[in-house]
NUPATOR-848832 format. One record per residue: y, z, x of N, C-alpha, C, O in turn. Coordinates in steps of 0.05 Angstrom, whole numbers, always signed. Example, Ala and Ser with C-alpha at 12.3 -4.5 7.8 and 13.67 -1.06 7.14 Angstrom:
// NUPATOR-848832
+--------+--------+--------+--------+--------+--------+--------+--------+--------+--------+--------+--------+
:    n_Y :    n_Z :    n_X :   ca_Y :   ca_Z :   ca_X :    c_Y :    c_Z :    c_X :    o_Y :    o_Z :    o_X :
+--------+--------+--------+--------+--------+--------+--------+--------+--------+--------+--------+--------+
:   -114 :   +156 :   +264 :    -90 :   +156 :   +246 :    -66 :   +156 :   +264 :    -66 :   +169 :   +285 :
:    -45 :   +142 :   +257 :    -21 :   +143 :   +273 :     +1 :   +157 :   +258 :    +23 :   +161 :   +268 :
+--------+--------+--------+--------+--------+--------+--------+--------+--------+--------+--------+--------+
END
This chain:
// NUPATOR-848832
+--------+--------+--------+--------+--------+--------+--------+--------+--------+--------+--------+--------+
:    n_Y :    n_Z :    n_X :   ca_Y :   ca_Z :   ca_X :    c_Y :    c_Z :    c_X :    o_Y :    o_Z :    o_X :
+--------+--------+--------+--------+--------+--------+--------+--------+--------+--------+--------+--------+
:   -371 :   -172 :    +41 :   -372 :   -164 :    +13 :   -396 :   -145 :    +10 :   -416 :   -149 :    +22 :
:   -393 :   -128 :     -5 :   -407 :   -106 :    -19 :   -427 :   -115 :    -52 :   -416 :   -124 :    -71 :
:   -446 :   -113 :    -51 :   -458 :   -107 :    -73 :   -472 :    -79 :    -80 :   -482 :    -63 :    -65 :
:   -469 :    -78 :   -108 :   -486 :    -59 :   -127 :   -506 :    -69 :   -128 :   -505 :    -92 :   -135 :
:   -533 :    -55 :   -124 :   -558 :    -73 :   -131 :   -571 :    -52 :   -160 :   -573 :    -28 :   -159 :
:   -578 :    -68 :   -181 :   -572 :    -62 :   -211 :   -607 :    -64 :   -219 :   -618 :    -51 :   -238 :
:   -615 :    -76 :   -207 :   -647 :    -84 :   -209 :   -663 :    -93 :   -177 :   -655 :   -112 :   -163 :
:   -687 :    -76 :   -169 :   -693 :    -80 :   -144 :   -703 :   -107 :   -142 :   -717 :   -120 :   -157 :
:   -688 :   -113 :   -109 :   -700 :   -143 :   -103 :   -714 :   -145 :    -80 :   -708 :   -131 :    -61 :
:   -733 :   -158 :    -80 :   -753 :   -167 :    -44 :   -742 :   -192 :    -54 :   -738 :   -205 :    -74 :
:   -740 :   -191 :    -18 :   -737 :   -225 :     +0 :   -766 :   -235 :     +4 :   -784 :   -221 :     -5 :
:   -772 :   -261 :    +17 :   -792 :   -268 :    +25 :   -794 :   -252 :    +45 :   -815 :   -240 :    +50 :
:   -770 :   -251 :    +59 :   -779 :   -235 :    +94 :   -784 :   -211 :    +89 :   -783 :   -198 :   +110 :
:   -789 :   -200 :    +73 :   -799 :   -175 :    +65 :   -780 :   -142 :    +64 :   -790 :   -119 :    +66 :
:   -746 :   -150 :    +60 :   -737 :   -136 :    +53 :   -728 :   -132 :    +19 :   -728 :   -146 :     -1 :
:   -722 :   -101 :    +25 :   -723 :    -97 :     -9 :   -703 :    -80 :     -3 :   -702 :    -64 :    +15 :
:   -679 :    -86 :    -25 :   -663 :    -68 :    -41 :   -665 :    -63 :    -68 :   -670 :    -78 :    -86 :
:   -659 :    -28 :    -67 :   -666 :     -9 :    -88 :   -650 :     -4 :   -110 :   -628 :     +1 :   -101 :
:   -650 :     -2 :   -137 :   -635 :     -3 :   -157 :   -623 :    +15 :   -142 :   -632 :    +25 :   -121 :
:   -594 :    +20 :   -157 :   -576 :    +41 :   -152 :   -554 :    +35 :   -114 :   -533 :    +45 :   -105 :
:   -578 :    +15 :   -101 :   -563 :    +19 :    -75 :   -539 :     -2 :    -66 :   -529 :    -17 :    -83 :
:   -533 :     -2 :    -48 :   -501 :     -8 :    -50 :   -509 :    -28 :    -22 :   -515 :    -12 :     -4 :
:   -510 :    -49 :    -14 :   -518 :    -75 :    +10 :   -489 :    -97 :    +12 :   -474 :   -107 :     -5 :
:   -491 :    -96 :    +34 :   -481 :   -126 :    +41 :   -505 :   -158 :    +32 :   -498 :   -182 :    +31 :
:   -530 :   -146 :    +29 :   -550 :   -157 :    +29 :   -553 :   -188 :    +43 :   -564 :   -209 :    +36 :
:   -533 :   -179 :    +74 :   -538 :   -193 :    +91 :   -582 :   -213 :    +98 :   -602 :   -199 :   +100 :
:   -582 :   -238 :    +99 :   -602 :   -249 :    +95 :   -604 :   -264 :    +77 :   -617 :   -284 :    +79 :
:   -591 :   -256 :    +55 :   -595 :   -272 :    +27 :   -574 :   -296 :    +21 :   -552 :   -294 :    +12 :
:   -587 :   -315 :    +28 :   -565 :   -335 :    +10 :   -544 :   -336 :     -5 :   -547 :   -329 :    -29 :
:   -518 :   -343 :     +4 :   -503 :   -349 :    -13 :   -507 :   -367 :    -44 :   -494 :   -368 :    -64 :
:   -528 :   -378 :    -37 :   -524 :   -388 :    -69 :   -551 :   -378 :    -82 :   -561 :   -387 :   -103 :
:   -563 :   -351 :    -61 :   -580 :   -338 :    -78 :   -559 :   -310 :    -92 :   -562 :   -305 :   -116 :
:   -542 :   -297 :    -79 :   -526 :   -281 :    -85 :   -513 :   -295 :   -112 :   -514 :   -284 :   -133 :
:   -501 :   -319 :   -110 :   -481 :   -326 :   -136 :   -498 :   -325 :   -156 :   -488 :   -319 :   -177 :
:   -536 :   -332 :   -155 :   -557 :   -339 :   -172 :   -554 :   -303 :   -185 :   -544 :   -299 :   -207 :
:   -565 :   -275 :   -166 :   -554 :   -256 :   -175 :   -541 :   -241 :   -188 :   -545 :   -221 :   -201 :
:   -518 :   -257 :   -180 :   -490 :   -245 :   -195 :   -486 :   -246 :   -222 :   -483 :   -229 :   -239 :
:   -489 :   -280 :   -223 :   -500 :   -289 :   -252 :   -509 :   -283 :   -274 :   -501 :   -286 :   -297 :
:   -534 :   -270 :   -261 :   -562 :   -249 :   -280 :   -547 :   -226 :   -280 :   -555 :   -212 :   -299 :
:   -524 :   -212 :   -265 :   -520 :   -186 :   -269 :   -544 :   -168 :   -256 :   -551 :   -146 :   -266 :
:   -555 :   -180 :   -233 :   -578 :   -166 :   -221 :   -553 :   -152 :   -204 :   -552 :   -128 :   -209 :
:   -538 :   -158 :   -189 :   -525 :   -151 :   -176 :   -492 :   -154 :   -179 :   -484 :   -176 :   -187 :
:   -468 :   -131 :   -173 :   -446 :   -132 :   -179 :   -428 :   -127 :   -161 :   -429 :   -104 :   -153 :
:   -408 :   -143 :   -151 :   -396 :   -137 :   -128 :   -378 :   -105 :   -124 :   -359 :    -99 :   -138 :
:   -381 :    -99 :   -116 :   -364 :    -67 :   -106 :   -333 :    -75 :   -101 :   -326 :    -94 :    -86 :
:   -316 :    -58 :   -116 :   -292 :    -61 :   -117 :   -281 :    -38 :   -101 :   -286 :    -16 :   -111 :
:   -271 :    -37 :    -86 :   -267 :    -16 :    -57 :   -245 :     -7 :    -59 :   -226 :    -22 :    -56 :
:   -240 :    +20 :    -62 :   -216 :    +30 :    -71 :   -196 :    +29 :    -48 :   -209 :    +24 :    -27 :
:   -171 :    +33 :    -43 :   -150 :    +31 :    -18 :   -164 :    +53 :    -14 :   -178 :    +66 :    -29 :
:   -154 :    +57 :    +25 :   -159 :    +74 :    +36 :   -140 :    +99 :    +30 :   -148 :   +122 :    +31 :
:   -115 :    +93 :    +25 :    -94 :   +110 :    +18 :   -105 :   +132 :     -6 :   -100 :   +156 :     -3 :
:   -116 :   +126 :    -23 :   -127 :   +132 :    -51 :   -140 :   +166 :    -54 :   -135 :   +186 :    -68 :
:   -161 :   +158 :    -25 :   -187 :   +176 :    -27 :   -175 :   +204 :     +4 :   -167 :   +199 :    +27 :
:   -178 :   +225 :    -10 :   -180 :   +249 :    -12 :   -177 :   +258 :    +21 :   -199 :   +257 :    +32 :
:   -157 :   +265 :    +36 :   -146 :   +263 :    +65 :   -151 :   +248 :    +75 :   -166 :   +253 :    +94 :
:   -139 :   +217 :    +71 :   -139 :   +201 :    +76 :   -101 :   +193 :    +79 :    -95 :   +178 :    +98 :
:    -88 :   +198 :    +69 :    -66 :   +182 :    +63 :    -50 :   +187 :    +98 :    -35 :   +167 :   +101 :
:    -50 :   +200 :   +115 :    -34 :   +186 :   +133 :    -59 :   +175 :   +158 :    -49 :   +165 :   +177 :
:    -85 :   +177 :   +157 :   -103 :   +162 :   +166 :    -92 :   +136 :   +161 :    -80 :   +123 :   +178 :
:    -97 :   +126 :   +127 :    -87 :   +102 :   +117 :    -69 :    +85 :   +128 :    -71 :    +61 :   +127 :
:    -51 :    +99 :   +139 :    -31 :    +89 :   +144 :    -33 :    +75 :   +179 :    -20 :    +55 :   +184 :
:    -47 :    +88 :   +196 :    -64 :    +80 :   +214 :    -67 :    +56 :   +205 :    -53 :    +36 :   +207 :
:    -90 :    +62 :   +195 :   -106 :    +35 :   +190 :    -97 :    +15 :   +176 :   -111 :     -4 :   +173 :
:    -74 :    +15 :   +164 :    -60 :     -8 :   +155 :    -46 :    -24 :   +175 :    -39 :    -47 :   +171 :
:    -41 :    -13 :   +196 :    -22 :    -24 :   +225 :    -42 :    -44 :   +232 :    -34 :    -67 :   +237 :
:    -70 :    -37 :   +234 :    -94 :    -53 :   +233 :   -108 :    -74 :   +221 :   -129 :    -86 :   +225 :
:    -82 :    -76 :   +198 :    -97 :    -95 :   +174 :   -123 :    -85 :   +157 :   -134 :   -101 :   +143 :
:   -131 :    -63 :   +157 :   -152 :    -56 :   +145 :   -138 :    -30 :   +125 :   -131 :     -8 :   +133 :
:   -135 :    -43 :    +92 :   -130 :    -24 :    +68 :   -154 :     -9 :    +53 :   -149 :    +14 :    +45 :
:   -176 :    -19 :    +48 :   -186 :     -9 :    +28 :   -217 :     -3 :    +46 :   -222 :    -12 :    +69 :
:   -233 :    +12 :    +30 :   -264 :    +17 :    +45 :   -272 :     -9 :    +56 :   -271 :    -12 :    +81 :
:   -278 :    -28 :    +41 :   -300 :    -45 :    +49 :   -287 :    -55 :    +68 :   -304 :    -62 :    +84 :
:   -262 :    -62 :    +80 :   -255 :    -74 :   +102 :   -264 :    -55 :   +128 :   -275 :    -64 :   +148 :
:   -255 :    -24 :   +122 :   -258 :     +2 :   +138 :   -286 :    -13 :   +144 :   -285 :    -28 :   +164 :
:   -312 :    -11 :   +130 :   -337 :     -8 :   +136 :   -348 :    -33 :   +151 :   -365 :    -32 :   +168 :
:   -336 :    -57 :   +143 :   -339 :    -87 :   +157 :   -329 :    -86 :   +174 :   -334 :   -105 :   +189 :
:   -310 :    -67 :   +185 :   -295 :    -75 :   +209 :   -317 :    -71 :   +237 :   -337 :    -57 :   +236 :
:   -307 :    -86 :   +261 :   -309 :    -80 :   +282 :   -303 :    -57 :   +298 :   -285 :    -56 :   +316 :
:   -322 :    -32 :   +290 :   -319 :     -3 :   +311 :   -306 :     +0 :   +327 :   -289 :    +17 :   +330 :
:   -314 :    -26 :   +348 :   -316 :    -31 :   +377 :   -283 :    -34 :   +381 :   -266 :    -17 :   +387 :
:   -281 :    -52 :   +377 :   -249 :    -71 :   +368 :   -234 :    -48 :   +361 :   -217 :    -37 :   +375 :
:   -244 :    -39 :   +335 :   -217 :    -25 :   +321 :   -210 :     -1 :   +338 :   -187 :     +9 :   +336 :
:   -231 :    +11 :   +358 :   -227 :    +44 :   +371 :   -217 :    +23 :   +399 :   -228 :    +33 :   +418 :
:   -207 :     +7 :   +405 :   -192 :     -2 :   +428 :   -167 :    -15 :   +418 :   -151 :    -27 :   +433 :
:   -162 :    -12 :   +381 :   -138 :    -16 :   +376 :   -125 :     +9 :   +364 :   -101 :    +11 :   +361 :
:   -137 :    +20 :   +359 :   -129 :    +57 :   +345 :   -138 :    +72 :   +366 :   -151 :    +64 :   +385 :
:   -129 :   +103 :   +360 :   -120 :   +132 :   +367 :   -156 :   +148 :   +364 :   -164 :   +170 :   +372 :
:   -171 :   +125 :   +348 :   -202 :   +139 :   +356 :   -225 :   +134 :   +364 :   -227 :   +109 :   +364 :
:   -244 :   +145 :   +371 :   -258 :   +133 :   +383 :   -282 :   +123 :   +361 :   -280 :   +125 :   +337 :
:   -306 :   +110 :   +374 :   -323 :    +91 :   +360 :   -335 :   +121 :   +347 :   -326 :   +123 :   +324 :
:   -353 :   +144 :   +353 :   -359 :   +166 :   +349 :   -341 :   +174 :   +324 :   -351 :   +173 :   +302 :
:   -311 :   +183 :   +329 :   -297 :   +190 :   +304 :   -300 :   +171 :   +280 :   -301 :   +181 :   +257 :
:   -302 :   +135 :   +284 :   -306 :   +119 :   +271 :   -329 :   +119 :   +249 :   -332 :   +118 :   +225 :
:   -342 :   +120 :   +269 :   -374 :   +124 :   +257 :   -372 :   +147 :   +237 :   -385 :   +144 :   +217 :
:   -362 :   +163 :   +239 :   -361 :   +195 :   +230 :   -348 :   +192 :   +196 :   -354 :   +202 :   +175 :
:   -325 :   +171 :   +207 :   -306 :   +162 :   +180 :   -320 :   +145 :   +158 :   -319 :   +150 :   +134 :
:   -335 :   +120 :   +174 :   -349 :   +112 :   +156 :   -362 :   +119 :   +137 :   -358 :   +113 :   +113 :
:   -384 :   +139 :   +150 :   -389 :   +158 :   +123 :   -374 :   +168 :   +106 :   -376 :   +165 :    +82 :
:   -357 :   +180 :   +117 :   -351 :   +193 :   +102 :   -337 :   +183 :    +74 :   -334 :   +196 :    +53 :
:   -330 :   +157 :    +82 :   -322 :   +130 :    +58 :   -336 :   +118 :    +47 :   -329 :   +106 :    +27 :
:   -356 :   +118 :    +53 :   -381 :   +107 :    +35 :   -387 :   +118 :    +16 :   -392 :   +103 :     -3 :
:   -387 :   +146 :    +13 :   -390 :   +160 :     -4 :   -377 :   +153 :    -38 :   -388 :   +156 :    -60 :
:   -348 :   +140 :    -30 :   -334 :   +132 :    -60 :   -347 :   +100 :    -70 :   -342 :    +88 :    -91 :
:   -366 :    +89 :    -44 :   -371 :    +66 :    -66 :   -402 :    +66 :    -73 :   -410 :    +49 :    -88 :
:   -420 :    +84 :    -62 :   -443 :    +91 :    -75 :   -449 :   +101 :    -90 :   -473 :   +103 :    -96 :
+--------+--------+--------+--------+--------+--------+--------+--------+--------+--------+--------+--------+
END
């Protein structure tokens, strides 16, 4: 899962996310995240299909053979895995990611 971070937060371990930025905010507690959510400090990202966004639609379709529809799965996925089950490599992968990140930041 994806969050919007709405108000900046430090951890004890000394990471910080920045208003405006977009985290898995891997580290943080699950029942510090629900405590978050709560306050509206932070808001989960709703990830548009991959089909949706802008030369994408027979990519999409790729990647649905894959089980993976919408960004945030694209971006959680396994690189490694997915370029030894698709037509690209980890490099083109990497390349894509960005370029999908873009619609949920």
């Amino acid at each position: 899962m994806l969050y919007r971070i709405h108000s900046a937060i430090g951890t004890n371990a000394g990471i910080r996310y920045e208003k405006g930025s977009v985290s898995s905010l891997a580290g943080i507690s699950l029942n510090s995240i629900n405590v978050l959510l709560s306050k509206q400090v932070i808001t989960e990202v709703m990830a548009p299909p991959l089909f949706v966004l802008p030369g994408w639609q027979e990519r999409a379709k790729v990647f649905t053979q894959a089980g993976i529809v919408d960004v945030i799965q694209f971006i959680d996925s396994d690189l490694i895995e997915l370029s030894s089950r698709l037509k690209y490599t980890v490099k083109e992968l990497e390349v894509m990611v960005l370029e999908v990140m873009q619609f949920i930041s």
